[in-house]
N, C-alpha and C positions, 0 to 999 in steps of 0.2 A: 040288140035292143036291151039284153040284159043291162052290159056295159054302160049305156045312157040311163038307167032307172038307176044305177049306182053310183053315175057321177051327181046325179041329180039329187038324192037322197044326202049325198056327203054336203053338198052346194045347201041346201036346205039345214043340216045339222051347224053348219058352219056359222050361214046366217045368221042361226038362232042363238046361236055360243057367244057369238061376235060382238054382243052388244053395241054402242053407238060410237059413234067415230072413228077413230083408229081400229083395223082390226090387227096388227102386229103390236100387240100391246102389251111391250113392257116398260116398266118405269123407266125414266133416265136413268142411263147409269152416272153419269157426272155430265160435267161441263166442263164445255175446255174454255181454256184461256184465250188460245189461238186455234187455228186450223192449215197445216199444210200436208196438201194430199195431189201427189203428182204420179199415184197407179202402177209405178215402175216395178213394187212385190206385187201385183196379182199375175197371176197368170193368166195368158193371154185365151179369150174362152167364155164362158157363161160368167159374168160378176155375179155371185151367189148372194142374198139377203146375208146369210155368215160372215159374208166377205167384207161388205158393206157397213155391215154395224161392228164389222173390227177394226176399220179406216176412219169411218164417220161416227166418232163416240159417240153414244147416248144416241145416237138417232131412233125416230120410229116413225115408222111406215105410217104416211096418210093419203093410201091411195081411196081409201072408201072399202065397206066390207066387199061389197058387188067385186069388185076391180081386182082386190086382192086375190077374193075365190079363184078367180078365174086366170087369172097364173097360177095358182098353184095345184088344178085341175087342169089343166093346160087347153084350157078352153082359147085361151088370149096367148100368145107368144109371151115368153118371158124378154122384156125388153131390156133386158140389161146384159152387156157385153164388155170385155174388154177386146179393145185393137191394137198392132200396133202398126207403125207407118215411119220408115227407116232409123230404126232400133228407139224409137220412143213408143210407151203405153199408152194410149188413152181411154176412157169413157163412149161406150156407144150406147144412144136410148135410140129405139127401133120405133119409127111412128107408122101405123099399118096403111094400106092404103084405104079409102073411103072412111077412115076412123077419126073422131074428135073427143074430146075431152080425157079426165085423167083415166080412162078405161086403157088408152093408148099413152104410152109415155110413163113417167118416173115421175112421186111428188115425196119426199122426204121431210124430217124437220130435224135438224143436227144444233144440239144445243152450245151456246156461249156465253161465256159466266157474262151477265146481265150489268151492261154499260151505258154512259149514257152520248156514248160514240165508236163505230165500229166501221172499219173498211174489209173490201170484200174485193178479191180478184180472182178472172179466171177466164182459162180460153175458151175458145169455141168456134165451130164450125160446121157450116151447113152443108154438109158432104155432098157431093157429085153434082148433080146438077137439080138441087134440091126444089121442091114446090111449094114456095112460101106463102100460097094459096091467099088468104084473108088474114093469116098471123097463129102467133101462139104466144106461150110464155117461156120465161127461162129463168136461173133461179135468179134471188134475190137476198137480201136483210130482211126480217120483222122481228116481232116484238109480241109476248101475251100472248094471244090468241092465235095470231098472226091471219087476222078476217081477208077471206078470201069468199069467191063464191056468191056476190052478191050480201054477203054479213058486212055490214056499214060500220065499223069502227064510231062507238057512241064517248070516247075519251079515257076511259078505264080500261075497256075489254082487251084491246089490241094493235095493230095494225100491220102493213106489210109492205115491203118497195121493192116487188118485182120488178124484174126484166119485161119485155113483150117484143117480140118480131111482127109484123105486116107486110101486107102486100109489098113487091118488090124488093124487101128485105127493109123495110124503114123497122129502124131501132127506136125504145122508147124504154124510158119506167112508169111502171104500172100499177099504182100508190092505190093503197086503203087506208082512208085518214078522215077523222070525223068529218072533215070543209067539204069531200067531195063531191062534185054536183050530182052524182048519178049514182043510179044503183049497183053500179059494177066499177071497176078498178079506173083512178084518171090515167090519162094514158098523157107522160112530160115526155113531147117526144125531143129526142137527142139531137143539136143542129149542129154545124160547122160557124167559124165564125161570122160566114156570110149569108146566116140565117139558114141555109138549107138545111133538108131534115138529110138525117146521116142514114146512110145503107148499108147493110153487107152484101155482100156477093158470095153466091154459092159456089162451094171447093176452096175456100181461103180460112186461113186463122184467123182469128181476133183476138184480141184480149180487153175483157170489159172490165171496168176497174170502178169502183162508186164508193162513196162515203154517207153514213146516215150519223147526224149528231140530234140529238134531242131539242127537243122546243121547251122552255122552258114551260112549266104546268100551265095549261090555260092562253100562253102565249104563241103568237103565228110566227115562230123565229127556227121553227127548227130548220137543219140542212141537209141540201140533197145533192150530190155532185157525182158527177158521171165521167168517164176517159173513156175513149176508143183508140186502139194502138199509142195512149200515153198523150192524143190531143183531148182537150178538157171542151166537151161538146152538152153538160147541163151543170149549170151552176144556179139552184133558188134554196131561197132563204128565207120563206115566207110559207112553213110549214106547221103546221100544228098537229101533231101525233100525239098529244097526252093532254089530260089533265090532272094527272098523276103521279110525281115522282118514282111510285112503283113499277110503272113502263118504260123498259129498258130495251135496247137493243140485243136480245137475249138469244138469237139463233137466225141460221142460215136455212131458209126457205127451198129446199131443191126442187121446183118445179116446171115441169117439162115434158108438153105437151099440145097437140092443134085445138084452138080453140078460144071462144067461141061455143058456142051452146045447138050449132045444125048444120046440117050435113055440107055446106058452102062453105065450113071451115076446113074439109078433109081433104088429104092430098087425093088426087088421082092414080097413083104409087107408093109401092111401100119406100122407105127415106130413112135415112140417120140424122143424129145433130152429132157431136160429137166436143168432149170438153177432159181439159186438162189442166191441171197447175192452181187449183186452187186452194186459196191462202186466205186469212181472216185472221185479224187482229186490231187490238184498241187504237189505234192512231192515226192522224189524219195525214193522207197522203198528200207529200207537198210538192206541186206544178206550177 
C-alpha cells in the first residue's frame, strides 16, 4: 500500500511539474537536413528515451503528461524495443491488449530544417498474425503545429500527413489541412491502379514511401504522393496546407498507435508493429 501512495504522490508531482503539452521537454536541439536511421548501433533490448534522442535529433516526446508518467512509473509497459530478425535491427512499438490511443504506442516529433518539399521512407510491419482491429496510425510528414487530435488546421497553425492502418489492413494518409470536412484527420485511402483500396498483410515488410510539397499560400495545389513496395498507389494535387509561406515541411511526425477514441479500437492481444530504414530528405522521389 505504501509502495502505491508513493507511485501516486510522484504521478501527482509530475503532473503538476509537467506543464502543458510535451512532458519530455527540451528545446530542439537542431534540425537536420536529412534523416537516415536503420537501428543497426542500438543494441538489441529496451530502446531507451537516451537512445532515441541520440538517433532521432532534436526529437521530443509528445506522448501527453498522463502517458509519459506512466512509463516511466512503470505503470504502462515501456513500449519501445529493439529486435532483430536474421542479423538485421529493427524498431518494435508494443501495442497492449484491450489498449487505445497514444497511452499505448510511440508518438515523437523529430525536427527537419523547414522546406517547402520533403520525402519520407520507411518499412514496416505488422508482426505475427497482427489484429488490425478498426486501424491506427503510423508515422507521417507535418508542419507547425503539426494538428492532430481533432485541432483543425485554421492555415497558419499547422498541419500533418500521417499514415493510418484499418480494418483488414487497408492503408491510407490521414491529412490535417484547413479543407478537411471533419473534425478528425481525412483519411486519402492508398489504391492500386485498378482502383482497389491497397492492404497489408500481417508478418510481411513494407516499405511506404510519400512525398509532401507545399501548396502555394492560399492555393489548393499542394502534393501528396504515396508508394507501396515502389508501386505509386496516391497521387493528389489538390491540397491546401498553408496560407503561409512560414509553413514548412518541418518534421517527421512518429506516431503509433490503435486508435480511434474507444475501446473497438483495441486489439484483443498484446501485438508489435515493427519499422526500419527510415530516411528523409528534400527531394522528390522519381517513379
Amino acid at each position: 500500500m505504501s509502495h502505491i501512495k508513493i507511485q501516486l504522490g510522484i504521478l501527482a508531482l509530475l503532473l503538476l511539474v509537467g506543464g502543458t503539452g510535451c512532458v519530455s521537454s527540451e528545446d530542439r536541439a537542431g534540425v537536420n537536413e536529412s534523416l537516415s536511421i536503420d537501428f543497426e548501433q542500438s543494441p538489441v533490448g529496451k530502446y531507451s528515451e537516451r537512445r532515441l534522442k541520440s538517433e532521432w535529433r532534436g526529437t521530443q516526446i509528445v506522448c501527453g503528461k498522463k502517458d509519459y508518467v506512466f512509463y516511466k512509473l512503470g505503470i504502462t509497459p515501456y513500449p519501445l524495443t529493439i529486435g532483430e530478425e536474421q542479423a538485421n535491427n529493427y524498431l518494435s512499438v508494443q501495442i497492449d491488449k484491450g489498449r487505445f490511443d497514444p497511452i499505448v504506442g510511440a508518438q515523437w516529433s523529430t525536427p527537419l530544417a523547414g522546406s517547402d518539399s520533403f520525402y519520407l521512407s520507411y518499412r514496416v510491419q505488422f508482426a505475427g498474425d497482427f489484429d488490425f482491429r478498426r486501424g491506427g496510425k503510423l508515422p507521417g510528414l507535418a508542419g507547425g503545429a503539426a494538428n492532430s487530435g481533432g485541432n483543425i488546421p485554421n492555415g497558419t497553425d499547422g498541419w500533418s500527413a500521417r499514415m493510418m492502418f484499418w480494418e483488414n489492413g487497408k492503408l491510407s494518409f490521414y491529412l490535417y489541412y484547413p479543407d478537411q470536412p471533419g473534425e478528425y484527420g481525412d483519411p486519402l485511402f492508398w489504391r492500386h491502379s485498378d482502383g482497389e483500396i491497397v492492404k497489408a498483410e500481417a508478418g510481411k515488410w513494407y516499405t511506404i514511401q510519400q512525398y509532401i510539397q507545399m501548396n502555394d499560400p492560399g492555393q489548393k495545389n499542394g502534393i501528396v504522393k504515396g508508394w507501396l513496395n515502389g508501386e505509386l498507389v496516391c497521387d493528389a494535387d489538390t491540397i491546401r496546407f498553408r496560407d503561409t509561406e512560414a509553413l514548412k515541411v518541418d518534421q517527421v511526425f512518429f506516431s503509433v498507435f490503435m486508435g480511434g477514441g474507444d475501446l473497438s479500437w483495441a486489439p484483443g492481444k498484446d501485438q508489435q508493429i515493427w519499422f526500419d530504414d527510415f530516411q528523409a530528405f528534400n527531394s522528390l522521389k522519381k517513379n
